[in-house]
C-alpha positions in Angstrom: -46.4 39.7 15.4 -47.5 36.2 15.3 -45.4 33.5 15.4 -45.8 29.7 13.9 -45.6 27.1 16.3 -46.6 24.2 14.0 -45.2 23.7 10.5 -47.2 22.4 7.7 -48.3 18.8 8.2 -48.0 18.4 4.7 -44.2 19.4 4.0 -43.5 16.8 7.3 -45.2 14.5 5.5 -43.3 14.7 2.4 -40.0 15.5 3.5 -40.7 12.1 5.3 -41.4 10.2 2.4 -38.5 11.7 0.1 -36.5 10.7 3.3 -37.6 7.7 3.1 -36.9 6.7 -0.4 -33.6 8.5 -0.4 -32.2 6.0 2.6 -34.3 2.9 0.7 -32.6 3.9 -2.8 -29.4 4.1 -0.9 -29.4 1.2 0.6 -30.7 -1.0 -2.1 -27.4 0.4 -4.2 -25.1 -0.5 -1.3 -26.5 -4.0 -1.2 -26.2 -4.6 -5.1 -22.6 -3.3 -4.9 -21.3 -5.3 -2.0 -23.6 -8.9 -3.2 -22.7 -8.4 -7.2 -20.0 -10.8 -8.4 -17.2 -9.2 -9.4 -16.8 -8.6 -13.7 -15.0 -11.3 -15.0 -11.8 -10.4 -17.4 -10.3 -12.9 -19.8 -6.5 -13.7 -19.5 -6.4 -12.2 -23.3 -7.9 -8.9 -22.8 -5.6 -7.9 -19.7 -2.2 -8.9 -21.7 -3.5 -6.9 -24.5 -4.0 -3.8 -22.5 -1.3 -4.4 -20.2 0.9 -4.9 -23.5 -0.3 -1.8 -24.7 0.5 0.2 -21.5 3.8 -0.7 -21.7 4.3 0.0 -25.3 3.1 3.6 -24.7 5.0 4.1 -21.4 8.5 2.7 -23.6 7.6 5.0 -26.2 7.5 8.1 -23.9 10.5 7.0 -21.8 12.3 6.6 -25.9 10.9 10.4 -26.2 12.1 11.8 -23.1 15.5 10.2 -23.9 15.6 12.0 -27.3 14.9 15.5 -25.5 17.6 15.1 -23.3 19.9 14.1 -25.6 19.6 17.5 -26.7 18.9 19.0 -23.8 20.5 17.3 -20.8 19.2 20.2 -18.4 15.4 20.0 -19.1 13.7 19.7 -16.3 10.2 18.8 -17.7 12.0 16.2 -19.7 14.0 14.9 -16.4 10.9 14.9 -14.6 8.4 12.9 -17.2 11.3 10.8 -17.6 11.4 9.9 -14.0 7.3 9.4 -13.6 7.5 7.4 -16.3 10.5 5.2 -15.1 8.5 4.6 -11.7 5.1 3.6 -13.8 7.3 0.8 -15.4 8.5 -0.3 -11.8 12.0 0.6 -13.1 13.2 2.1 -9.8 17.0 1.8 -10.4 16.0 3.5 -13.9 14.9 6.7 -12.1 17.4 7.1 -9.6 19.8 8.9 -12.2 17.5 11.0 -13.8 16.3 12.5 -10.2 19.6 12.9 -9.1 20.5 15.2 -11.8 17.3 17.2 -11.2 18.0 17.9 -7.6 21.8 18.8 -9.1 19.9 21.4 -10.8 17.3 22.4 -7.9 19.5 21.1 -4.5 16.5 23.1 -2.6 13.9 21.0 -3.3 12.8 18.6 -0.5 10.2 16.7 -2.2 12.6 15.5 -4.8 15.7 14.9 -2.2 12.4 12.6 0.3 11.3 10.7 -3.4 15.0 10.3 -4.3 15.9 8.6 -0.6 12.2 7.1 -1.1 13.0 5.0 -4.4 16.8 4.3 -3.0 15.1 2.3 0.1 12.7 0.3 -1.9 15.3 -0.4 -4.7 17.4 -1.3 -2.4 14.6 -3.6 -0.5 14.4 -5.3 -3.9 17.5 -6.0 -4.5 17.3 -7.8 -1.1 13.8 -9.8 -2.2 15.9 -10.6 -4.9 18.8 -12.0 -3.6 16.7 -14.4 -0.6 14.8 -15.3 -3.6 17.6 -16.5 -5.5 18.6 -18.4 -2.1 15.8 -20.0 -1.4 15.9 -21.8 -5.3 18.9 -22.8 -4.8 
């Protein structure tokens, strides 16, 4: 049995060169990235979407509302309606639907940690709120 010692000076030299270009191409795309200015928006365009946004998310919040009107103990409904109240920043909002799906699952730890989550931070706002209000004054 004979063994190779040496490898084929030709593969070195092109896994070299691939190498090579790989780490240049690379390179040259991290440089672009971090030198490019960043795309400007106009004040008009980001309204509009952000207008649009919250049209949709009222809309869904209006449709989750309908389905527990008939169905008070629907836990997709509860739960869409609580994603959707935190999207809008409406933390207050989701505090009552939550609560009313741990009633229905008490076991569940990730909704009782979100549920003492969301009271902190409402409660933190509340707080903002009220120095705010000081500090016009």
């Amino acid at each position: 049995m004979t063994q190779k010692t040496g490898k084929n000076p030709i593969k070195r030299m092109l896994m070299l060169a691939f190498g090579c270009a790989f780490l240049a191409s690379t390179s040259l795309s991290l440089f672009r990235m971090f030198t490019a200015p960043p795309p400007e928006e106009t004040a008009g365009e980001t309204s509009t979407e952000t207008l649009a946004i919250e049209e949709q998310l009222k809309a869904t919040e209006a449709g989750y509302e309908k389905v527990l009107a008939r169905e008070p103990e629907n836990r997709f409904a509860l739960q869409g309606l609580v994603e959707i109240r935190l999207q809008m920043n409406d933390l207050k909002g989701a505090i009552a639907p939550l609560e009313k799906l741990i009633e229905l699952d008490p076991n569940n730890e990730n909704l009782l940690g979100l549920l003492l989550v969301i009271k902190e931070k409402a409660e933190q706002e509340q707080i903002e709120n009220r120095v705010e209000q000081k500090n016009e004054n």
